[in-house]
Every structure is written in structure tokens, then in C-alpha cells.
C-alpha distance (Angstrom), angle and dihedral (degrees) to the residues before:
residue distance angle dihedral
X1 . . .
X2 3.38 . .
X3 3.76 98.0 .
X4 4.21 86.9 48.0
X5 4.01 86.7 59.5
X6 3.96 91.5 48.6
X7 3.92 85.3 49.0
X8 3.85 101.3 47.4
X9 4.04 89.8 43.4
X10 3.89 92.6 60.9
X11 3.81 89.3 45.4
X12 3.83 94.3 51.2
X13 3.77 90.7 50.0
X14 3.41 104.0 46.5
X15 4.09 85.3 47.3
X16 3.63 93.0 48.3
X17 3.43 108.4 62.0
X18 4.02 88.9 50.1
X19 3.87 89.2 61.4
X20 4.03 94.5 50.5
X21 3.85 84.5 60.3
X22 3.83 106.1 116.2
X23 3.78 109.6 -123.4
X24 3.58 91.8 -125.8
X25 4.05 88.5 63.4
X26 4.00 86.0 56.6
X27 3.90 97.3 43.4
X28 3.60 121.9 105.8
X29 3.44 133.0 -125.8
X30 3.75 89.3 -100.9
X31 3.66 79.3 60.0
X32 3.61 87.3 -114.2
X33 4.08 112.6 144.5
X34 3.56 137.2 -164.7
X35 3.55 131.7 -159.5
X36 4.18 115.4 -139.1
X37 3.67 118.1 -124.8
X38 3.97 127.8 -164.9
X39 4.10 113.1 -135.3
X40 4.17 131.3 -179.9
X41 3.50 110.2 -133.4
X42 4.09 115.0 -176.8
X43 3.73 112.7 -153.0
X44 3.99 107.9 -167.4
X45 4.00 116.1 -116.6
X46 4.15 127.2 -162.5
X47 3.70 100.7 -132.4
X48 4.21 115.3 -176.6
X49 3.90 113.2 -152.2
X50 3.44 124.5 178.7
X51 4.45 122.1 -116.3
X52 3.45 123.7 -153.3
X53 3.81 111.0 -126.4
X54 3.79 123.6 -174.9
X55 4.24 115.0 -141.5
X56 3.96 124.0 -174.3
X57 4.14 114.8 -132.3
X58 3.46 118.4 -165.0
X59 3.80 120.4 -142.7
X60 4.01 130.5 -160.9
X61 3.61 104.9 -129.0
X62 3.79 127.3 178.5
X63 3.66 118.9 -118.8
X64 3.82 128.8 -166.0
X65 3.82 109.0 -156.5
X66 3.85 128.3 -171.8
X67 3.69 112.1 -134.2
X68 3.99 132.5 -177.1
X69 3.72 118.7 -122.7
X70 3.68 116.2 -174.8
X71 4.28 117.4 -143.9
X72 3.11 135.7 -164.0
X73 4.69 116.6 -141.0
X74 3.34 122.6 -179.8
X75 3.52 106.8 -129.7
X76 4.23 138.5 -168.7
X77 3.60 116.0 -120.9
X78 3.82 110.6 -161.1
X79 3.73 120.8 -164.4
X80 4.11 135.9 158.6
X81 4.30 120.2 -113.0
X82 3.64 115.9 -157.5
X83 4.07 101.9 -144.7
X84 3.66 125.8 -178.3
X85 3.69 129.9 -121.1
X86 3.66 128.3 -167.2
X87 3.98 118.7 -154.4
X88 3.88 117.5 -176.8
X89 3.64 114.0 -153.6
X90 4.11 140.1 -178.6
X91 3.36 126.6 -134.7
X92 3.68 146.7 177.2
X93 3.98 122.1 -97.3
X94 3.65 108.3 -176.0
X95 4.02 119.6 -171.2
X96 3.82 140.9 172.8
X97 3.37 119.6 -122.1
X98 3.85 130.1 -172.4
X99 3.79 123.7 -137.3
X100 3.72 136.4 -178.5
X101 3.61 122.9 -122.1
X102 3.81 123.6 -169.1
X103 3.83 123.7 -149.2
X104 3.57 131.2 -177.5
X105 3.74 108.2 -138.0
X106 4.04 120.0 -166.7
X107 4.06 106.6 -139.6
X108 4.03 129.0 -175.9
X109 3.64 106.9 -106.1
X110 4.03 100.8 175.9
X111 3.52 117.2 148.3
X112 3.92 150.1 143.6
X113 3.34 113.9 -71.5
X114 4.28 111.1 -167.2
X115 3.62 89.7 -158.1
X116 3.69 130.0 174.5
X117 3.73 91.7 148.5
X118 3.88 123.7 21.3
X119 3.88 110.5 -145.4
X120 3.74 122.8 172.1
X121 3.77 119.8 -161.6
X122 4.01 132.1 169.4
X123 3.68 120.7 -150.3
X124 4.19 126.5 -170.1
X125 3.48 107.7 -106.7
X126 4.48 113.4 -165.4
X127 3.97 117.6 -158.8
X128 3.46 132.3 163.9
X129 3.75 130.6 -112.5
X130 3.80 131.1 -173.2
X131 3.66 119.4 -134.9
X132 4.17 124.3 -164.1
X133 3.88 102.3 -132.0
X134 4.01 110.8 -165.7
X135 3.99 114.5 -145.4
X136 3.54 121.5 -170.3
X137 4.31 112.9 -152.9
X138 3.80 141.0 150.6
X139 3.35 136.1 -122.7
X140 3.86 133.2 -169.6
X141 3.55 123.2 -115.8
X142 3.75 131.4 -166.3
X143 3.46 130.2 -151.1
X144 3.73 135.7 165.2
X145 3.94 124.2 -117.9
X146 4.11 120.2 -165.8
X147 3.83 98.5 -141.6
X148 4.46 113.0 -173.1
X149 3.74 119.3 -115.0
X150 3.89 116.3 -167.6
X151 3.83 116.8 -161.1
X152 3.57 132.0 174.5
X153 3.99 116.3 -127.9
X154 3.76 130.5 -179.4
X155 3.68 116.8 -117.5
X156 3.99 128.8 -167.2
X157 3.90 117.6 -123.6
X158 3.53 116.8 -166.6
X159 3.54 119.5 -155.5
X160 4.11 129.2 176.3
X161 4.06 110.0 -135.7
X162 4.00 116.1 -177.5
X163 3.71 111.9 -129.2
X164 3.53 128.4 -173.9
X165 3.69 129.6 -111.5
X166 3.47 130.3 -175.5
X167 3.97 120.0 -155.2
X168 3.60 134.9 176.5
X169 3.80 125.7 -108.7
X170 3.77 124.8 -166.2
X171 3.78 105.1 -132.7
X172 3.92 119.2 -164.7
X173 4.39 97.8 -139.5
X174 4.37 104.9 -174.2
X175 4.11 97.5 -134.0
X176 3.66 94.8 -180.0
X177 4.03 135.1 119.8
X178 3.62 159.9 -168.2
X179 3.61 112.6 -51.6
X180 4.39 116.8 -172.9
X181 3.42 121.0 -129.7
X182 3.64 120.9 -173.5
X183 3.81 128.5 -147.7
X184 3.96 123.3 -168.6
X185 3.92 119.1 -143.6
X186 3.64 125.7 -173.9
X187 3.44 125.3 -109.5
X188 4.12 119.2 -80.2
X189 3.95 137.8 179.1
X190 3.43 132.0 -97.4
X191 3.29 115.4 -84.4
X192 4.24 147.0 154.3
X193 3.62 120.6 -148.7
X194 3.43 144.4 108.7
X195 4.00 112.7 -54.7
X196 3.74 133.5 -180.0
X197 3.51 107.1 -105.0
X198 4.20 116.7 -163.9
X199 3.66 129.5 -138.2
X200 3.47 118.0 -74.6
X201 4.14 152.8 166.4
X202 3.75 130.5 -114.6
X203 3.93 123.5 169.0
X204 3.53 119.0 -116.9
X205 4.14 99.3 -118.3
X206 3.72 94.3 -153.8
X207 4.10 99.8 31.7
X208 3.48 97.1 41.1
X209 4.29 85.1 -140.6
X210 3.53 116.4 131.9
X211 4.22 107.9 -112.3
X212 3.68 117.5 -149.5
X213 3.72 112.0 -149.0
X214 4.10 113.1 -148.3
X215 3.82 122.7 -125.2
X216 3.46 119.3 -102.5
X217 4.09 149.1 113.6
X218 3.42 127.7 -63.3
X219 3.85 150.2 170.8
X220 4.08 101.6 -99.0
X221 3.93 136.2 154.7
X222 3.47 118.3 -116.8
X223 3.68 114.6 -134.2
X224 4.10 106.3 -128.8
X225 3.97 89.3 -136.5
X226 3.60 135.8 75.4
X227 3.65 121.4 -99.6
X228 3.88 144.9 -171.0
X229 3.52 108.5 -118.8
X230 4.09 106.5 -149.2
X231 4.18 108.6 -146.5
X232 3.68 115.8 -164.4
X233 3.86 114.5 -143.2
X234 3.86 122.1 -177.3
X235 3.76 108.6 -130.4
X236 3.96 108.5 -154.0
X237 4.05 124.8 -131.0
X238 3.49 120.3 -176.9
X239 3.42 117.5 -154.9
X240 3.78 129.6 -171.2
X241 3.74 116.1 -141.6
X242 3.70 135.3 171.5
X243 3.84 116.3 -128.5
X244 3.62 116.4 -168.4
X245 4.19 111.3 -131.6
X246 3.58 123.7 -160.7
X247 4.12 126.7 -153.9
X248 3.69 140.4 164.1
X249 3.73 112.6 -114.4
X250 3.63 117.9 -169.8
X251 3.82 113.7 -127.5
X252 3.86 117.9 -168.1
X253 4.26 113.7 -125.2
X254 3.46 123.7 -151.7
X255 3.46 117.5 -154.9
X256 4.37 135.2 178.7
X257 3.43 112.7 -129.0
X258 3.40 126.2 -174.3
X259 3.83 119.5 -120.5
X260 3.79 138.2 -178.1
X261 3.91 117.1 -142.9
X262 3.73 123.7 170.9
X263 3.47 129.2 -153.2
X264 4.01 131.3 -169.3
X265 3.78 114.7 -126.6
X266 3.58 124.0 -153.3
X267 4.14 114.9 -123.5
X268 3.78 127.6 -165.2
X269 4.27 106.2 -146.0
X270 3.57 120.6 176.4
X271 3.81 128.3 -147.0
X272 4.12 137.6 -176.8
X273 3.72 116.7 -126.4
X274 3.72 114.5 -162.4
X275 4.28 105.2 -136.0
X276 3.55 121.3 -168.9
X277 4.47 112.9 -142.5
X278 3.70 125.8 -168.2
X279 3.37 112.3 -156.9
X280 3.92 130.1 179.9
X281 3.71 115.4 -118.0
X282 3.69 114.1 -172.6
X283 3.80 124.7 -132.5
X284 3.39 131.5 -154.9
X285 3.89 115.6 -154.7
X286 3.46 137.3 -179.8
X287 4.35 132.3 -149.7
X288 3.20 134.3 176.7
X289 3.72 115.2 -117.9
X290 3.86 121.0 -159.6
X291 3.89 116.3 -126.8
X292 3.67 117.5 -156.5
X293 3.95 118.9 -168.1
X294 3.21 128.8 -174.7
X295 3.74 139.6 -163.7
X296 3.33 121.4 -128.0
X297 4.05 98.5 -75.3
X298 4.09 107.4 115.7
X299 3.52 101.1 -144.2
X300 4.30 127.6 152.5
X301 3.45 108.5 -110.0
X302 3.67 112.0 -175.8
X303 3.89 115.9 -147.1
X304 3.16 138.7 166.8
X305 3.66 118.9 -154.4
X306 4.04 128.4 -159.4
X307 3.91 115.7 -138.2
X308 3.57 125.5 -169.2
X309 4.51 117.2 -136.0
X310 2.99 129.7 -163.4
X311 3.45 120.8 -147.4
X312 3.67 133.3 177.6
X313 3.56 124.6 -118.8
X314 3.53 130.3 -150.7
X315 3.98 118.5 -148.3
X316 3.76 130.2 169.2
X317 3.62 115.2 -137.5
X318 3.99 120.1 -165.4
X319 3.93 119.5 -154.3
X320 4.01 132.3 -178.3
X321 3.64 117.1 -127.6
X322 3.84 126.5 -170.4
X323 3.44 113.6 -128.2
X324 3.73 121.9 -166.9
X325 4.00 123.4 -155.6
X326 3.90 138.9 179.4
X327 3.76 124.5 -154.6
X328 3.69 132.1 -175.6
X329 3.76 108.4 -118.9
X330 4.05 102.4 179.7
X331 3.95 119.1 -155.8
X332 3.73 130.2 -161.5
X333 3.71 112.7 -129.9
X334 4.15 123.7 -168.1
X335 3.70 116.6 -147.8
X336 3.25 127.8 -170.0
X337 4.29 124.7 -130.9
X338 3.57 142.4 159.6
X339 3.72 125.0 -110.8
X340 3.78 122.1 -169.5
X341 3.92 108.8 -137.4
X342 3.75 123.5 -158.8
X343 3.75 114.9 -139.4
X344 4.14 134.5 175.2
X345 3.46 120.5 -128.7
X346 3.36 124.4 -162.0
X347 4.66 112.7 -129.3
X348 3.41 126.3 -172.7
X349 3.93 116.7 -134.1
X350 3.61 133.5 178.4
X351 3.67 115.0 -150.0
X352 3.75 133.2 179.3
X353 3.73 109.6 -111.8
X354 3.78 113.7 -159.6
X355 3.98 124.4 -128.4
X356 3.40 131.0 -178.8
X357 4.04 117.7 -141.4
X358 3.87 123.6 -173.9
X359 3.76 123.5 -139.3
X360 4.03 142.9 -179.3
X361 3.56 117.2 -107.1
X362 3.77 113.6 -166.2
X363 3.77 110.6 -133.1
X364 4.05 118.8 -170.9
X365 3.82 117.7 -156.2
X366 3.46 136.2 165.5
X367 3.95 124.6 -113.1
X368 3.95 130.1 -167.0
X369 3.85 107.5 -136.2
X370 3.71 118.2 -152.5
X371 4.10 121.8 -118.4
X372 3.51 139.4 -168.0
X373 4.00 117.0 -137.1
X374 3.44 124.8 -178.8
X375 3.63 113.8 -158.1
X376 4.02 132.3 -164.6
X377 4.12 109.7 -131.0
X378 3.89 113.1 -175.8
X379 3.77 112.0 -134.9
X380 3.98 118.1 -142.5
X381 3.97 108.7 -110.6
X382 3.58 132.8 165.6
X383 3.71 111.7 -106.3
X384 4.02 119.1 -100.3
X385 3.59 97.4 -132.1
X386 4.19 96.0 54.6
């Protein structure tokens, strides 16, 4: 605005002093006169600015991805079996056992007979004796045997694997651009001095980069004529687009795997174990026992008289008994299984990296360019000599 006032000033004085000329000064000498009038005239100019146009480069870049590969090792799986072994020994059973033994003892049996009359009788005489009578007989005995069972179950493994999936994103991409717009300015003298200068963008010629250059005052020559001033404005255009996006979900497996598990089982076996009783049987027995009576003559009578004792005997018998036992031996076992193993492995990619790199565009256009004309107009007058 300021420059417009500068520019309309000038024109106003330099018109001015033309109109205070006295119409006499401007007649000829026919007496003819003309009066002076000021006219714009617009003569058309080709003016070349410069737009600012935005272009997308793709580079080849190098990319290192990490990617899962699944393996499958063969393993050894070591583990410890409890088995059962059965020994059958013999040992000694030692016992005491008592046993009767009869002997026939000779014992003085003098005495005084009184004796008138010597009679000799014998008379049955029953006593009891008690015998050991040895029985042999079995009996069953139960014991109970843990035998091992193996059985094959299946068993659920659960492993996480990481799947892709690709979705669809709606991404908002601004598809606008630089629109023109034009403002006129009167025309305004030449002059130098220091002139606000707006912000503006120049293109680095060796960089490429676009350079913004900071508002501020400077020294700068004003050019005397008019000019169209060309104003870039970005117009905006939002445009929806769908961009596909790809990520690794995990996703749980489930998987039957055979598996061996044993299991002891109990087991009832019977067996017969021979057992030797003594028992006491009793035994009635009868002797005959002489009876000697005499009458009333005293008399010596030497006798000797045989007595059977019985005495007890003490005898150690040995015997061999079987005797069964069951130990525990455990054994380690290997086993051989497969184990998948996850590794990452490094892949070399090349992907096209997009860059965006501004450039000048040279745009002609045509400008009309204010003038100043000042025209001669006769003016109608009587003549001077009539």
C-alpha cells in the first residue's frame, strides 16, 4: 500500500502541472487550442515465474530382516526305570527239640519181710504217658508283588507360531497444489532503499533441498513500472487411500504327542509253605507190677528192683528254608525324540524407499502493464479575428 501511494503521487504531479497551463499557452497560431487529457493504456507483457512442483524418487536400499526358521534335532532323553528282581535264597533254621529217653535203672530193694507165709501176687497197674507226635502240613500264604505296566498315552503340546496378517488401513494422503493468484499494483518511481521483503523459497542448485529465505528488510530497487505480483497458495486435497499393513500375530498350535508313562500294578500271588507241628498225644499204658505179701515172719529179703526214668533229652535239629526276596535294581534308559528348534536368520532385501525432491517449473503468463498517455483534444472556440 505504501508503494501504491508513492506511485499515484508521481502520477498526480506530473499531471498537474499540465492542467494549470493556460489555454492560451497551448493555442496555436491559428488560434486554435487544445485542452490535454491524461489516458491508461495497458500494453500486455510475457512474464516467466517459476512453480514449485513436488516429484517422488525411489531409492534401492538394503534391508537386513530377521526371520524365524523352525528345525527339527534329534535329541536323547535320559530317564531312570525301577525294575524288579527276585533272588531265592536258603538258609539255616536251627531249633531245640526235647525228647524222652527211657532207662532201666537197677535199685536195692532189701527190706524186712514179717513173714509167716510168703505170697507173691502181680496186679495191672494203667498210667499215662505223653508222646510228641510230629505232623508235617501246608498252609497258603499271600503276598503282594508290584509288577510294571508301560502304556502309551497322547499328550497335548501347545506351541505359539507367529503368522502373518495383512490388514487394510485407511490413510488420509493431501493431493493438493499451488494455485496463482494475481494482485495488480499501480505504477511507482524508481527508487533504492530499504523495502520489506516477505518470506520466500529458493532451491538449493547444488543440494537439491528446498531453502526457505526469512522475512525481513532490505536494501532493494524499486522498479518505476507497475507489475503483477504472482502469490502461490497451496490448495488442499484429501484423499482417502487404503494401505495394506502387514504384522506377525502369534497363533497358539496344538499338537498330539505320543508319550510313554508307566505305572506299577499291585498283584495278589499265592504260595504253600510246608510247617512242621508237634503236638502231644497222650498214652495210656499198662504194666504189671509184682505184689509181694508177707505174713507176719520178719525176715531180710534182699531185692533188687529195676525202675524205668525218664529223662528228657535235648537235640538240635537244623532245617533249610527257602527264602524268597525282591529288590529294586533301577536302570537308566536313553530315548531318542525330536525337538523342533526356532532359529533367526538373517535375509537380505532390497526395497524401494520413497523420497520426495522439489523442483522449478517455469510458468509463462501474460501481464497487462499500466501506461500513462497524454493526449491533445482541440476545444471549439470562436475565431479571434470574427
Amino acid at each position: 500500500m505504501k508503494a501504491y501511494r508513492d506511485a499515484l503521487a508521481v502520477a498526480l504531479a506530473a499531471v498537474v502541472p499540465l492542467a494549470s497551463t493556460p489555454q492560451a499557452a497551448l493555442a496555436n497560431c491559428c488560434g486554435e487550442t487544445f485542452r490535454l487529457e491524461c489516458q491508461t493504456v495497458y500494453d500486455e507483457q510475457q512474464v516467466t515465474a517459476y512453480r514449485m512442483e513436488q516429484e517422488t524418487v525411489y531409492d534401492q536400499v538394503q534391508v537386513t530382516r530377521r526371520v524365524p526358521v523352525w528345525e527339527t534335532e534329534q535329541r536323547e532323553r535320559r530317564f531312570i526305570v525301577s525294575k524288579p528282581v527276585t533272588e531265592t535264597t536258603t538258609r539255616e533254621e536251627r531249633f531245640t527239640v526235647q525228647r524222652p529217653v527211657y532207662e532201666t535203672q537197677v535199685r536195692d530193694a532189701s527190706y524186712d519181710v514179717v513173714r509167716t507165709v510168703a505170697e507173691t501176687s502181680t496186679r495191672e497197674e494203667r498210667f499215662v504217658v505223653q508222646k510228641q507226635v510230629m505232623e508235617t502240613s501246608e498252609r497258603e500264604e499271600q503276598f503282594t508283588v508290584m509288577r510294571p505296566v508301560v502304556e502309551t498315552i497322547q499328550q497335548e503340546r501347545r506351541t505359539t507360531v507367529m503368522r502373518p496378517v495383512t490388514t487394510m488401513t485407511t490413510q488420509v494422503v493431501d493431493q493438493g497444489c499451488m494455485v496463482n493468484q494475481v494482485t495488480m499494483f499501480q505504477p511507482a518511481p524508481t527508487r533504492r532503499g530499504l523495502t520489506w521483503m516477505p518470506a520466500s523459497q529458493t532451491l538449493d542448485p547444488v543440494t537439491g533441498a528446498v531453502l526457505v529465505q526469512r522475512p525481513g528488510f532490505t536494501w532493494a530497487t524499486v522498479t518505476p513500472a507497475p507489475q503483477a505480483v504472482v502469490q502461490q497458495v497451496w490448495r488442499p486435497n484429501l484423499v482417502a487411500q487404503q494401505v495394506p499393513v502387514t504384522t506377525l500375530c502369534p497363533q497358539e498350535v496344538v499338537e498330539q504327542v505320543p508319550v510313554q508313562v508307566q505305572r506299577q500294578v499291585a498283584e495278589t500271588c499265592t504260595r504253600k509253605v510246608p510247617v512242621q507241628v508237634c503236638r502231644i498225644v497222650n498214652e495210656e499204658q499198662v504194666r504189671q507190677v509184682p505184689v509181694t505179701t508177707y505174713k507176719q515172719v520178719v525176715e531180710r529179703v534182699p531185692k533188687q528192683v529195676e525202675v524205668k526214668v525218664c529223662k528228657m533229652v535235648t537235640e538240635e535239629h537244623v532245617r533249610q528254608v527257602p527264602v524268597t526276596t525282591c529288590k529294586w535294581v533301577q536302570e537308566e534308559r536313553v530315548e531318542p525324540i525330536q525337538v523342533r528348534v526356532c532359529k533367526i536368520v538373517e535375509q537380505q532385501e532390497t526395497v524401494q524407499q520413497p523420497r520426495v525432491v522439489c523442483k522449478k517449473v517455469p510458468v509463462t503468463y501474460t501481464v497487462r502493464v499500466p501506461r500513462t498517455v497524454v493526449m491533445k483534444v482541440p476545444i471549439e472556440q470562436p475565431c479571434c479575428g470574427g
